[in-house]
SEDO-589179 format. One record per atom (N, C-alpha, C): residue in three letters; z, x, y. Coordinates in steps of 0.1 Angstrom, whole numbers, padded with zeros to 4 digits, always signed. Atoms other than C-alpha are relative to their C-alpha. Last residue first. Layout:
BEGIN
alaZXY;...
***
This chain:
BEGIN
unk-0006+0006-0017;unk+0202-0404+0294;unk-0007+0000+0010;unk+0001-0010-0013;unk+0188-0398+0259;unk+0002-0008+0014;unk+0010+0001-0013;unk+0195-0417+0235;unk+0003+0008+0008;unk-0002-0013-0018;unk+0215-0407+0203;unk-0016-0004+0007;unk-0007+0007-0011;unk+0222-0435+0174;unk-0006+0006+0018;unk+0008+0011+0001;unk+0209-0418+0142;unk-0002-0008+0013;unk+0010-0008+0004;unk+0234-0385+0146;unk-0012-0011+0007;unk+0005-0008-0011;unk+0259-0408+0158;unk-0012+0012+0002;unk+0000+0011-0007;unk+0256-0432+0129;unk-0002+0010+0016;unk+0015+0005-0001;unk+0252-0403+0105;unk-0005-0013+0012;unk+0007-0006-0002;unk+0284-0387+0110;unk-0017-0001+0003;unk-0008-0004-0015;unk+0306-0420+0114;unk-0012+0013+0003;unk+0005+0009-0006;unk+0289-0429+0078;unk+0002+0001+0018;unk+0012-0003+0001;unk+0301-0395+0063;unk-0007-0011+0013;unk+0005-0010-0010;unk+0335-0398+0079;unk-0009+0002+0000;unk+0002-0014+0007;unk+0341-0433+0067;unk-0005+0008+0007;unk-0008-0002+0014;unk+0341-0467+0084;unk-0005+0015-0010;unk+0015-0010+0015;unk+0323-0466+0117;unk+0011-0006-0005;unk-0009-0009+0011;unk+0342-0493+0143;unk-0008+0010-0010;unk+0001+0010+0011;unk+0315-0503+0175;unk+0012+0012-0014;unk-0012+0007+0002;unk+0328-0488+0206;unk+0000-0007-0015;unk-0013-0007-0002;unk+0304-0461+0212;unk+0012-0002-0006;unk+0004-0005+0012;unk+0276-0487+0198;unk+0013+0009+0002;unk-0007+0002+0008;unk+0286-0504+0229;unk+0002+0002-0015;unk-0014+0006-0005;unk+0282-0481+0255;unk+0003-0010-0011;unk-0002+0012-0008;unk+0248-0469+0243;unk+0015-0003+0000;unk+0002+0012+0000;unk+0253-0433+0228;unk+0002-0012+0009;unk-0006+0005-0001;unk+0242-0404+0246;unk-0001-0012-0010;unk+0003+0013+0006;unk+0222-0374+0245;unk+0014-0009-0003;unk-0005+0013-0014;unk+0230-0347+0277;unk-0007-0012-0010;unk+0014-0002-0003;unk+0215-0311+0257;unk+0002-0016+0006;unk+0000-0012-0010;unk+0252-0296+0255;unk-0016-0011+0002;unk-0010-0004-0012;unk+0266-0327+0236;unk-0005+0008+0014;unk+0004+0007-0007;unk+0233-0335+0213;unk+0015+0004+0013;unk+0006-0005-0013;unk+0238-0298+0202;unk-0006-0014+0012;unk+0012-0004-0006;unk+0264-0308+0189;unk-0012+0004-0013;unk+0008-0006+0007;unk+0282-0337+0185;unk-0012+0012+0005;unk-0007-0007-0003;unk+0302-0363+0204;unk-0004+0016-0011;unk-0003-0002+0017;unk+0278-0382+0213;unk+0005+0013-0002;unk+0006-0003+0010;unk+0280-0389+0246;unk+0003+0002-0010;unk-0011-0007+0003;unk+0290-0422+0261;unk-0006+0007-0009;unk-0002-0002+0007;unk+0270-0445+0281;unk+0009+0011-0005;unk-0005-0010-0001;unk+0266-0468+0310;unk+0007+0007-0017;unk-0010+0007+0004;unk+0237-0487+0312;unk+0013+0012-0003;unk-0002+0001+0016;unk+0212-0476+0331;unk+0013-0004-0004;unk+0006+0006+0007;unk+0206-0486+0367;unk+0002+0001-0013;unk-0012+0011+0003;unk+0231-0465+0380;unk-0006-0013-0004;unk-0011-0005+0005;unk+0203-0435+0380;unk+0015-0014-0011;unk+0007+0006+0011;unk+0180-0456+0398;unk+0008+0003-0011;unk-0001+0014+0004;unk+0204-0453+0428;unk-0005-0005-0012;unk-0008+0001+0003;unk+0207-0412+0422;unk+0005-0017-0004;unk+0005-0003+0013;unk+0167-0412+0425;unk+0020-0003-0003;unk+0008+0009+0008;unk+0164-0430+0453;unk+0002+0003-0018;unk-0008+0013+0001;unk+0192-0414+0473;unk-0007-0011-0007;unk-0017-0006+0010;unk+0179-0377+0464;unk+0005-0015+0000;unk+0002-0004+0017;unk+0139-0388+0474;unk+0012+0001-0008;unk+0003+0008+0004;unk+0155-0397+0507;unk-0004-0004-0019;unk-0009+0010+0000;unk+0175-0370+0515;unk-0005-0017-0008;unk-0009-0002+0016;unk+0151-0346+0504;unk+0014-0008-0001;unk+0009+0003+0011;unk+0122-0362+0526;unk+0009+0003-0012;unk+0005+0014+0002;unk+0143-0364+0556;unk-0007-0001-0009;unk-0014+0008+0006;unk+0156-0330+0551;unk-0002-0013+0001;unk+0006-0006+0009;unk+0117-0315+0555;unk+0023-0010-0011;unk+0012+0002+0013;unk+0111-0328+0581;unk+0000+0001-0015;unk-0002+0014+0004;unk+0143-0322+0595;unk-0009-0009-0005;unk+0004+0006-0010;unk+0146-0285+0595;unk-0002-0018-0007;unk+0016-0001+0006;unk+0153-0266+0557;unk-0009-0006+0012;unk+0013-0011+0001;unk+0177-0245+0576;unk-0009-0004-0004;unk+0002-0010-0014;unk+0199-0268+0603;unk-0006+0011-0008;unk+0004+0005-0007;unk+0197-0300+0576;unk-0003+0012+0012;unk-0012+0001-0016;unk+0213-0283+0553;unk-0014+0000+0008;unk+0007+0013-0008;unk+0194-0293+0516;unk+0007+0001+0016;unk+0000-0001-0016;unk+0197-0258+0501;unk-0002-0010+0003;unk+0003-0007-0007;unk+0199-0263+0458;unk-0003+0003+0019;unk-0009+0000-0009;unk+0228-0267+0438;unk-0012+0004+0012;unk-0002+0019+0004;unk+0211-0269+0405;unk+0001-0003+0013;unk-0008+0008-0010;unk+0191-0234+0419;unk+0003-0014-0002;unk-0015+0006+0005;unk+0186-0213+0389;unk+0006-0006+0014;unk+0005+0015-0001;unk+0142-0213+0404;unk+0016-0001-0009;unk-0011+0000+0001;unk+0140-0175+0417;unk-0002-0013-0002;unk-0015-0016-0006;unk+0110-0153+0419;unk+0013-0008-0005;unk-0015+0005-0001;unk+0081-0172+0397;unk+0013+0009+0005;unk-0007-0007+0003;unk+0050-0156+0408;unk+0014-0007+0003;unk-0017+0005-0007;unk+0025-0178+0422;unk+0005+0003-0011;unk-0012+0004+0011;unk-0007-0155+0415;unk+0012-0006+0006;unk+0006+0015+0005;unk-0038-0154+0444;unk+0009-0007-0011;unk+0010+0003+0008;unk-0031-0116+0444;unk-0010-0019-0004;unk+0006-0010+0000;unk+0004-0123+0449;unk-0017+0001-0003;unk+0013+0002+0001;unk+0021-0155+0459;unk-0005+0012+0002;unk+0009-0011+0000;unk+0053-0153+0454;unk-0010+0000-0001;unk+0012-0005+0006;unk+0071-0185+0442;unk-0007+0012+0012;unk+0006-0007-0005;unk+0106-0199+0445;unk-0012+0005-0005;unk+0002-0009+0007;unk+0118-0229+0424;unk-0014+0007+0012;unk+0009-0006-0004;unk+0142-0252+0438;unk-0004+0012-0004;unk+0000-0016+0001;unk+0163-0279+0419;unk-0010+0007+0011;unk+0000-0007-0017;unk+0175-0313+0420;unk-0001+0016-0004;unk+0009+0009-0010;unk+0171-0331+0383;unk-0001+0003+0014;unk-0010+0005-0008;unk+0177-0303+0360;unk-0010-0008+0011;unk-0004+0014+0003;unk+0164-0306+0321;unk+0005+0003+0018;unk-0018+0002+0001;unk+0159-0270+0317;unk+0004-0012+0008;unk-0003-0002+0015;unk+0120-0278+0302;unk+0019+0005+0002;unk-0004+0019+0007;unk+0117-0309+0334;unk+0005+0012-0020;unk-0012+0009-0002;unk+0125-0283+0359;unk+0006-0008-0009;unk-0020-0007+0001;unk+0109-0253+0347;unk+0006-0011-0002;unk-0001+0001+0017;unk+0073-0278+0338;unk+0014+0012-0001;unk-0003+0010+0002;unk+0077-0293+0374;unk-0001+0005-0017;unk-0014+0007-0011;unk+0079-0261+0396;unk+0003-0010-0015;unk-0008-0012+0010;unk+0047-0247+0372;unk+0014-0007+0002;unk-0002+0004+0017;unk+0025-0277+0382;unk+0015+0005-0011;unk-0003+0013+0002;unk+0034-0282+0415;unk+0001+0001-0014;unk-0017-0001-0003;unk+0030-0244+0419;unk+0010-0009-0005;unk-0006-0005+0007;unk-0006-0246+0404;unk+0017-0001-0003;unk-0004+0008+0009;unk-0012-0275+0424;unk+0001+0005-0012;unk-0012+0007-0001;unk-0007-0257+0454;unk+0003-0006-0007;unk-0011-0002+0005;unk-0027-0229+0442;unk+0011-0008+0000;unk-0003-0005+0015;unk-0056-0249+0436;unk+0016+0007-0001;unk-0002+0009+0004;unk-0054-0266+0472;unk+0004+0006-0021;unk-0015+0004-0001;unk-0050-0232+0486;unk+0003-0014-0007;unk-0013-0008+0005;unk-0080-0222+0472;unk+0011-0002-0001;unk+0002+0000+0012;unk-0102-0251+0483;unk+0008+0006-0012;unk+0016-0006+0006;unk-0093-0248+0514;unk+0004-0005-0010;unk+0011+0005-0007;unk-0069-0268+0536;unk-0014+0006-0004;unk+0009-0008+0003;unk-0031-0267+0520;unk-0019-0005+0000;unk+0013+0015+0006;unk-0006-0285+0536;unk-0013+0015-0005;unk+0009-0009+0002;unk+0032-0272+0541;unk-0013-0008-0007;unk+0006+0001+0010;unk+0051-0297+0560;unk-0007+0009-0001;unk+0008+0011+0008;unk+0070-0284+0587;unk-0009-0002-0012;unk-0003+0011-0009;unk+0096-0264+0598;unk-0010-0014-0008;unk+0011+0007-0007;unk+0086-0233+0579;unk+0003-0016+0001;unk+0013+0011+0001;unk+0114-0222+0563;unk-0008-0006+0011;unk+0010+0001+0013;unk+0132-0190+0567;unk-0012-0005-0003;unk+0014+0002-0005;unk+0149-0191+0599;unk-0011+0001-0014;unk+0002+0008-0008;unk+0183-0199+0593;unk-0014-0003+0004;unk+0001+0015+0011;unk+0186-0177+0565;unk-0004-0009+0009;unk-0012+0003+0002;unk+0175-0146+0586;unk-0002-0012-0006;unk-0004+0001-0015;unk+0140-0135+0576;unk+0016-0007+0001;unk-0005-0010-0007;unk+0128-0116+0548;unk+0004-0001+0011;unk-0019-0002+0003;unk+0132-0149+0525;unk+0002+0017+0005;unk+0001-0017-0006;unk+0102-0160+0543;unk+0012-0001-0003;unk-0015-0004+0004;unk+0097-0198+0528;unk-0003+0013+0006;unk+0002-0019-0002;unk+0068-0223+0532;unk+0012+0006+0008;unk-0002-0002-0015;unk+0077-0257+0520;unk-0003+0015-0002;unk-0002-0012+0003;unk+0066-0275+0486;unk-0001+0006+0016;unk+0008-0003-0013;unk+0079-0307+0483;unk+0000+0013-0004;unk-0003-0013-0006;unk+0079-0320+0444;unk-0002+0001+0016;unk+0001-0001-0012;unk+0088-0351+0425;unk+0002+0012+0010;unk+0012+0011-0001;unk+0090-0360+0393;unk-0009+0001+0007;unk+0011-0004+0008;unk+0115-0338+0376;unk-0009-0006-0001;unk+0000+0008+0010;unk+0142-0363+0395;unk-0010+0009-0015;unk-0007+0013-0002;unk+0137-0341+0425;unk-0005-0005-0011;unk+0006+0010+0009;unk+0119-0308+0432;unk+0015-0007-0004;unk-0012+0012+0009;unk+0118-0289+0459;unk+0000-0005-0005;unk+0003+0013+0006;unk+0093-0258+0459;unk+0010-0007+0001;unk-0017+0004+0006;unk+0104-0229+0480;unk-0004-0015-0006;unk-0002+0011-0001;unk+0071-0207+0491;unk+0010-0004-0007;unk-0014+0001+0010;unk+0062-0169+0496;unk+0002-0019+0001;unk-0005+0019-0001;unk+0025-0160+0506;unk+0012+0000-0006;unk+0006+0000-0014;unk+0010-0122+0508;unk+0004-0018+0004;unk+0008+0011-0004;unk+0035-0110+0483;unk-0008+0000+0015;unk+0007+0000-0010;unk+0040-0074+0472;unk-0010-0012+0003;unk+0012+0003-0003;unk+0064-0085+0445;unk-0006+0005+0013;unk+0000+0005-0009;unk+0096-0061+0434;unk-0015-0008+0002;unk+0011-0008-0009;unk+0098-0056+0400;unk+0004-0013+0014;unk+0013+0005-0005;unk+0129-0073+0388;unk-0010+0004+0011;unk+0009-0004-0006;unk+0165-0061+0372;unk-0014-0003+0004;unk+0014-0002+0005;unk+0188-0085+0359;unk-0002+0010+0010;unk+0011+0002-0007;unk+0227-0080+0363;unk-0015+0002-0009;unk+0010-0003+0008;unk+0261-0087+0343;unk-0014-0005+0015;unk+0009+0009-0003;unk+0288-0083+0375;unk-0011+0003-0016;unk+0000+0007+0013;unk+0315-0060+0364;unk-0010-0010-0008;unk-0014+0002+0006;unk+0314-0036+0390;unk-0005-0007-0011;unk+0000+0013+0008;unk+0280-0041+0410;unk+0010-0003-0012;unk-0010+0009-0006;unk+0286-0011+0431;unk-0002-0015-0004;unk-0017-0005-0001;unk+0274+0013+0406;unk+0007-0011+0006;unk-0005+0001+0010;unk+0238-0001+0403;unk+0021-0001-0005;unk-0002+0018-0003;unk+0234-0008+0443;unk+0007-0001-0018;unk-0009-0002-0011;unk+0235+0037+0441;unk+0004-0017-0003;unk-0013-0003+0004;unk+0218+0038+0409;unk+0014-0003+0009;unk-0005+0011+0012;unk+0189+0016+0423;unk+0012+0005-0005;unk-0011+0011-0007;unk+0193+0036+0458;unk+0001-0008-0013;unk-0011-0002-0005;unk+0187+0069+0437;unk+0009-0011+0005;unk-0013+0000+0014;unk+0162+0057+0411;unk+0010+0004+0009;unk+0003-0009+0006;unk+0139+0044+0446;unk+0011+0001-0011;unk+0016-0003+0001;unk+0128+0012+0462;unk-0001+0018-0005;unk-0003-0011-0003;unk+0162-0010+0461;unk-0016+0005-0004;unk+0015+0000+0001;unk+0166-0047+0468;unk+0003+0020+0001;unk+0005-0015-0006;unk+0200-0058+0463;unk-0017+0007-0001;unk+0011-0001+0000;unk+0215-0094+0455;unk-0007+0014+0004;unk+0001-0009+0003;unk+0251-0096+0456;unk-0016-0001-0006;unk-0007-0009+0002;unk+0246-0129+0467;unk+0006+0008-0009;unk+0006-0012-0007;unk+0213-0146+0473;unk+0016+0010-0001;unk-0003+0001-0009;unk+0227-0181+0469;unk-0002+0013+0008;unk+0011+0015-0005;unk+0234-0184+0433;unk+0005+0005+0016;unk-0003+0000-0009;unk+0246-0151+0404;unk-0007-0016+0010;unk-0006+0014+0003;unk+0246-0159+0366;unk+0008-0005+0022;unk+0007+0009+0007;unk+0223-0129+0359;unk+0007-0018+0003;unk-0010+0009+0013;unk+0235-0115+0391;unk-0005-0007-0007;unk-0007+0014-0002;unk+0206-0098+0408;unk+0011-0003-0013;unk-0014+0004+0012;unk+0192-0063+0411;unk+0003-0012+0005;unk-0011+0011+0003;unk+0156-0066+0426;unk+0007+0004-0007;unk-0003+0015+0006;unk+0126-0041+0426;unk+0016-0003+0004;unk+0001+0009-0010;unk+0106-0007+0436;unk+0003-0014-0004;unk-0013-0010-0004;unk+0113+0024+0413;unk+0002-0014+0013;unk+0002-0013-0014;unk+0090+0006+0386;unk+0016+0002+0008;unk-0003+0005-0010;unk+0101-0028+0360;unk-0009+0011+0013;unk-0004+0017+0001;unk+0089-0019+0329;unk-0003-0004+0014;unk+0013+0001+0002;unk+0084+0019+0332;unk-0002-0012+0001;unk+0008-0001-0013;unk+0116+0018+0352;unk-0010+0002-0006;unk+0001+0013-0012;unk+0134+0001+0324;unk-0007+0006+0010;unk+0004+0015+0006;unk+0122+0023+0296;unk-0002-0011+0012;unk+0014-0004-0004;unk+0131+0056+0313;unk-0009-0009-0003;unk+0001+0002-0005;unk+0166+0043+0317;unk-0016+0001+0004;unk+0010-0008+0000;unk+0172+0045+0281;unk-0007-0006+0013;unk+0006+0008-0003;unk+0212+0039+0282;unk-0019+0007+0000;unk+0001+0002-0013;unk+0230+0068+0270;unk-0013-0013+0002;unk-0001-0007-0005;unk+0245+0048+0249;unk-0006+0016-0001;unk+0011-0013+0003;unk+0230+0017+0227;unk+0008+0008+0016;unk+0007-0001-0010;unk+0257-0012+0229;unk-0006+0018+0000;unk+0011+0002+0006;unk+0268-0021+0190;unk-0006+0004+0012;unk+0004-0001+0008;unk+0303-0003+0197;unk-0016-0005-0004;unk+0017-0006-0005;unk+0309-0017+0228;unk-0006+0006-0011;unk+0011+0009-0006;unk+0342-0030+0222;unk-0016-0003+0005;unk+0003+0003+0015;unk+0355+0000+0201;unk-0010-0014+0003;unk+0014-0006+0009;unk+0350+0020+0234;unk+0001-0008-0014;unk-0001-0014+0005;unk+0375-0007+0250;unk-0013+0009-0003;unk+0011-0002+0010;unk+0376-0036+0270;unk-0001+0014-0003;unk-0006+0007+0012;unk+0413-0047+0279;unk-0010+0006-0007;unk-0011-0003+0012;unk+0408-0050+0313;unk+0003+0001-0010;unk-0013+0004+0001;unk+0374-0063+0321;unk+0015+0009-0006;unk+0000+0013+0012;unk+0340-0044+0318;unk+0017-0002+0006;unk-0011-0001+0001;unk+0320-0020+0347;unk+0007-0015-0009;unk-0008-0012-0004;unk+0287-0010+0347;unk+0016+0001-0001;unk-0013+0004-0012;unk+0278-0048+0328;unk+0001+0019+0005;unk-0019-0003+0001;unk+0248-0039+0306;unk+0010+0001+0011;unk-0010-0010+0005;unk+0214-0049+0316;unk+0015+0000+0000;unk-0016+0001+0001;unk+0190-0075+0315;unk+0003+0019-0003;unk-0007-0004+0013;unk+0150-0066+0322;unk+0018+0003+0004;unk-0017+0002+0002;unk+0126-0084+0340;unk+0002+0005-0009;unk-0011-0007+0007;unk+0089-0079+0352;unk+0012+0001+0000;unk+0002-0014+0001;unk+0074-0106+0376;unk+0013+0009-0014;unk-0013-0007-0009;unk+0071-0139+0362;unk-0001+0015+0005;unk-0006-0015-0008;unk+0039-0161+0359;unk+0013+0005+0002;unk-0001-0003-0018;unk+0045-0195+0344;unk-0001+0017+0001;unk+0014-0005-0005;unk+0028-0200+0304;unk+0004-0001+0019;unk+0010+0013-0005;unk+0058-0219+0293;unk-0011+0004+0007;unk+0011+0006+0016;unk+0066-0186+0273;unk-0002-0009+0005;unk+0010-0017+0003;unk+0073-0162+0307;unk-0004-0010-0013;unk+0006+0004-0004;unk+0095-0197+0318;unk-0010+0010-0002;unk+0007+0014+0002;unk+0113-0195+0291;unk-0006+0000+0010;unk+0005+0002+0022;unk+0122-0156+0293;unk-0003-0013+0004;unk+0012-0009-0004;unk+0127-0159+0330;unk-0007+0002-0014;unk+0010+0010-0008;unk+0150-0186+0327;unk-0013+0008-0001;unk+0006+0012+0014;unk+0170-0169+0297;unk-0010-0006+0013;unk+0009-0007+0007;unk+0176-0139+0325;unk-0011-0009-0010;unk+0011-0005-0010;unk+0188-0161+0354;unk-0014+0008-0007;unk-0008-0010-0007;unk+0218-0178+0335;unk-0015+0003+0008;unk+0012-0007-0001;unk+0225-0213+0321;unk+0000+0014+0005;unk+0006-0011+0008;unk+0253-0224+0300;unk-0013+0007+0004;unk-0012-0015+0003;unk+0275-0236+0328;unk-0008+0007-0013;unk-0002-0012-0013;unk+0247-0255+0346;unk+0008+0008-0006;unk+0010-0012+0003;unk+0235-0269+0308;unk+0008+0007+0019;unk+0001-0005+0010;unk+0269-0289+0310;unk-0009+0010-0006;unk-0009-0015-0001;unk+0271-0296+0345;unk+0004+0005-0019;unk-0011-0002+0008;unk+0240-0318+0342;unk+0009+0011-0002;unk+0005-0003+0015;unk+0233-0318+0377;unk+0007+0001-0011;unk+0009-0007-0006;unk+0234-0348+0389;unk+0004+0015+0008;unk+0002-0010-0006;unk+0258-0360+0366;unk-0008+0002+0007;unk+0013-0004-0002;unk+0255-0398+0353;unk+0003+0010+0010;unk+0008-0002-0012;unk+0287-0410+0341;unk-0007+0008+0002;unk+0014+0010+0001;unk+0297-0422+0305;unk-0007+0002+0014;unk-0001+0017-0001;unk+0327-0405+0297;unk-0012-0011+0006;unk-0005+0004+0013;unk+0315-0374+0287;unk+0002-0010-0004;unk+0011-0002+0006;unk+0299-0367+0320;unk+0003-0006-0016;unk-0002+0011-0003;unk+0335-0373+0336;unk-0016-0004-0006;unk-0006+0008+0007;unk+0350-0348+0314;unk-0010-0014+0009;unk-0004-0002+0014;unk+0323-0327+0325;unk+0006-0010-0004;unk+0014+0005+0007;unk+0324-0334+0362;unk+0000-0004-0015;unk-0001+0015-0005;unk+0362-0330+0363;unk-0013-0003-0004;unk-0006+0004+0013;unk+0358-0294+0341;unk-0001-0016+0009;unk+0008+0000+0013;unk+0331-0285+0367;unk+0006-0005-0010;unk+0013+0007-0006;unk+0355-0295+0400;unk-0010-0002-0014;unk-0003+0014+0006;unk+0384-0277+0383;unk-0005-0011+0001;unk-0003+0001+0013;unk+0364-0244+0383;unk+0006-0018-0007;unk-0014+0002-0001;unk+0353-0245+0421;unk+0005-0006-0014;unk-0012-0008-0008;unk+0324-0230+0432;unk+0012-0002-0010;unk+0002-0014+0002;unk+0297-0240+0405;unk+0008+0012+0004;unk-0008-0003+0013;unk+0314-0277+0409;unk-0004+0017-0001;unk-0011-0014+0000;unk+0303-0276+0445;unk+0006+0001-0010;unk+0001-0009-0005;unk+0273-0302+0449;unk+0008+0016+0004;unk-0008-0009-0002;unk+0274-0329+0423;unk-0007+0013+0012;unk+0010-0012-0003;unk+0259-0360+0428;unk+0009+0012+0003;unk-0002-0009-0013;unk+0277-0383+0408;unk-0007+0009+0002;unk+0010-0012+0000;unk+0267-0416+0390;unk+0010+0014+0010;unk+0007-0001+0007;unk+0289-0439+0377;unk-0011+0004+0000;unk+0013+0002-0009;unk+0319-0434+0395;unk-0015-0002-0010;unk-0006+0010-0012;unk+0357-0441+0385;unk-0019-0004+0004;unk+0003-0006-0009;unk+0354-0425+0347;unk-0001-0014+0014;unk+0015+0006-0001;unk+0379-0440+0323;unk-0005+0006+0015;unk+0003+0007-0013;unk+0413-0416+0321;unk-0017-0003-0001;unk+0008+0015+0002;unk+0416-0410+0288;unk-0004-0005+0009;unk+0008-0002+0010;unk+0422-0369+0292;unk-0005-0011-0005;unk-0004-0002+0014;unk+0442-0376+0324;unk-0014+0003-0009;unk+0013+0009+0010;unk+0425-0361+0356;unk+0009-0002-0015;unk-0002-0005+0013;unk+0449-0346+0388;unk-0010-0013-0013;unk-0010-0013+0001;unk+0434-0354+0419;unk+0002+0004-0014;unk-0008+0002+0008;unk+0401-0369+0430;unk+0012+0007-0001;unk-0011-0009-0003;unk+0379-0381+0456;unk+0006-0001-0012;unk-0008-0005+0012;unk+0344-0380+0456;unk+0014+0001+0005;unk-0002-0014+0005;unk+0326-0392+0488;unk+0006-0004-0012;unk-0011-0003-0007;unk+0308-0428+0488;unk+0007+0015-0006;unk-0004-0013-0001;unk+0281-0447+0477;unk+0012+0006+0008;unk-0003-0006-0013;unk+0278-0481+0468;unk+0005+0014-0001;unk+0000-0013-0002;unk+0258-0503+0442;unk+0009+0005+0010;unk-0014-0006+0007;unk+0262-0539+0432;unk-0001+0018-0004;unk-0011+0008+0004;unk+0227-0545+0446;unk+0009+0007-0011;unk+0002+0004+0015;unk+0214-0518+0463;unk+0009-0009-0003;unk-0005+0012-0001;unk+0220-0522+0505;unk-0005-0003-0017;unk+0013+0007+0006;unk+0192-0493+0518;unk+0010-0015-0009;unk+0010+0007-0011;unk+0215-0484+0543;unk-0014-0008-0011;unk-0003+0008-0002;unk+0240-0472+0513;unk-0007-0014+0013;unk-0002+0008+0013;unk+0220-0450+0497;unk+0004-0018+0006;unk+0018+0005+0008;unk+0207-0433+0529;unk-0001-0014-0008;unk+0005+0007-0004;unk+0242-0430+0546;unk-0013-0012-0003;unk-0007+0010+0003;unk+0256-0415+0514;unk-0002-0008+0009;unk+0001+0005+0013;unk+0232-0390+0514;unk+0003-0013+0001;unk+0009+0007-0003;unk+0235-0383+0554;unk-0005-0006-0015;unk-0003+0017-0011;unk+0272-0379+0549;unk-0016-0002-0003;unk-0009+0012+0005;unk+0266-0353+0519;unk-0001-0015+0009;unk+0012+0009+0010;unk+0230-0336+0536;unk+0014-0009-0008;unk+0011+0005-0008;unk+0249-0322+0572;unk-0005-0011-0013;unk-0007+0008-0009;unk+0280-0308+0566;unk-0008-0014+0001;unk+0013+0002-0008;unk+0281-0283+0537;unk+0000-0010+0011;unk+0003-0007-0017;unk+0311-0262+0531;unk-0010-0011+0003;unk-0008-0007-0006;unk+0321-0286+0499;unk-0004+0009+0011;unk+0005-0011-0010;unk+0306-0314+0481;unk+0009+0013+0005;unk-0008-0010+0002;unk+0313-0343+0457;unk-0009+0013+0003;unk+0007-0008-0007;unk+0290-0377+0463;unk+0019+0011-0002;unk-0011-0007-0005;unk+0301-0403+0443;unk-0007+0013+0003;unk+0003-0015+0000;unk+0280-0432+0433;unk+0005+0011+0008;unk-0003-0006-0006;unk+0300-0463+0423;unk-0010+0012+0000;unk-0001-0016-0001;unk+0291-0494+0408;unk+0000+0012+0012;unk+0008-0009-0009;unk+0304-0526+0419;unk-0001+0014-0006;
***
């Protein structure tokens, strides 16, 4: 019996009804069920053969468990190997050369650094900063965010050089992007699934969380709106599928008739039943328990232990794994030669 393992934390509503889904549908030699684990040896064979992660980003021994259990032949969702090398700034950059709209971005230097970090440690970082750069860039009206931040927190919206200095300072250690503000006349939350499959819901991130999303399907009934929506569709699904994650959601801004990439580092992204409403969690429940069953359909493999096939999720078949090399050249080429993709 394969296993798909659902691993969660605050949420209440989208784990159980997951694992309802999967299991009402009655796959052969399939079954879902929570995550449990405790301490992990370093040979320990993995238990589940798919998991859907939803709190490793919280909770450090949660990402190493994934990970190790990614290694050993089970099917992540998401790969927690690009989640820990991703960040907010690199997205914006790649998705600025996949030809997606972004608004103006620009990284900056930590305000405040770790214990320990010195003036010799900074040495190559340009001082005084040339602040007159980034607000020609950006303007007096925009977004600080955690480059590696999720969930809208410590997020600040400021509209002159005084409150930006002011949210500037109280960001301690945090590495932040900066980002023109959009003067949208439309905002929307793409979801997308397996990199195949998109909803796209209408979003108001100026209202409490609870109220955000528009309840029901979003349908577009001109001509225009049909173009944009299949702009969105289009952009949504060339982020998703160029950083490889299979559950994601990617905000857009509609300015000018432009859908403006705002925010799409969501692995982990909102499925609670009491904000996206149930139209809309009925469709990401289902689409989530189709795609994690197909998932345990492949065979189970092992990756190669090599990079950059490591960080980018290529695997050998399960029994090429096992087959003996002879010699370290031939061992190097064999896995080189060998690597599928998962």
């Amino acid at each position: 019996m394969k296993k798909i393992g659902v691993l969660f934390g605050w949420e209440n509503s989208f784990p159980g009804a997951l694992v309802e889904q999967i299991n009402a549908r009655h796959p052969a030699g399939v079954e879902a069920e929570f995550v449990l684990t405790g301490a992990v040896l370093a040979n320990q064979a993995p238990h589940y053969a798919v998991i859907v992660d939803r709190i490793s980003h919280d909770v450090p021994f949660y990402r190493t468990f994934v990970k190790h259990a990614a290694l050993s032949g089970t099917a992540v969702i998401n790969d927690p190997f690009w989640c820990s090398a991703d960040d907010k700034f690199f997205e914006y950059a790649l998705a600025g050369r996949l030809g997606v709209a972004v608004p103006s971005t620009v990284l900056l230097p930590q305000k405040e650094y770790a214990p320990g970090t010195t003036a010799k440690s900074l040495r190559n970082l340009e001082y005084p900063l040339d602040w007159d750069t980034v607000f020609r860039a950006v303007g007096e009206h925009g977004f600080l965010k955690p480059v590696n931040g999720s969930g809208g927190r410590e997020v600040r919206e400021v509209r002159t050089r005084s409150e930006f200095f002011r949210a500037y300072d109280q960001s301690r250690s945090l590495c932040m992007v900066y980002q023109k503000a959009m003067e949208f006349s439309e905002y929307y939350r793409c979801f997308v699934v397996g990199r195949k499959k998109v909803r796209i819901m209408a979003y108001d991130p100026r209202k409490p969380h609870a109220q955000r999303y528009e309840k029901s399907a979003a349908r577009a009934t001109s001509f225009s709106a049909r173009k944009l929506f299949a702009r969105m569709e289009e952009d949504a699904l060339k982020i998703c599928r160029a950083l490889g994650y299979d559950l994601n959601t990617v905000e857009f801004a509609v300015a000018k008739g432009v859908p403006y990439a705002i925010d799409f580092m969501n692995p982990v992204p909102d499925a609670d039943l009491n904000s996206v409403g149930s139209h809309h969690f009925e469709w990401i429940v289902r689409q989530t328990a189709e795609l994690a069953i197909a998932r345990t359909r492949s065979a189970v493999h092992t990756r190669a232990l090599r990079r950059p096939a490591l960080l980018e999720g290529k695997t050998l078949p399960a029994k090429a794994a096992k087959k003996k090399q002879v010699g370290r050249e031939d061992e190097r080429e064999a896995l080189d030669l060998m690597l599928v993709q998962s």
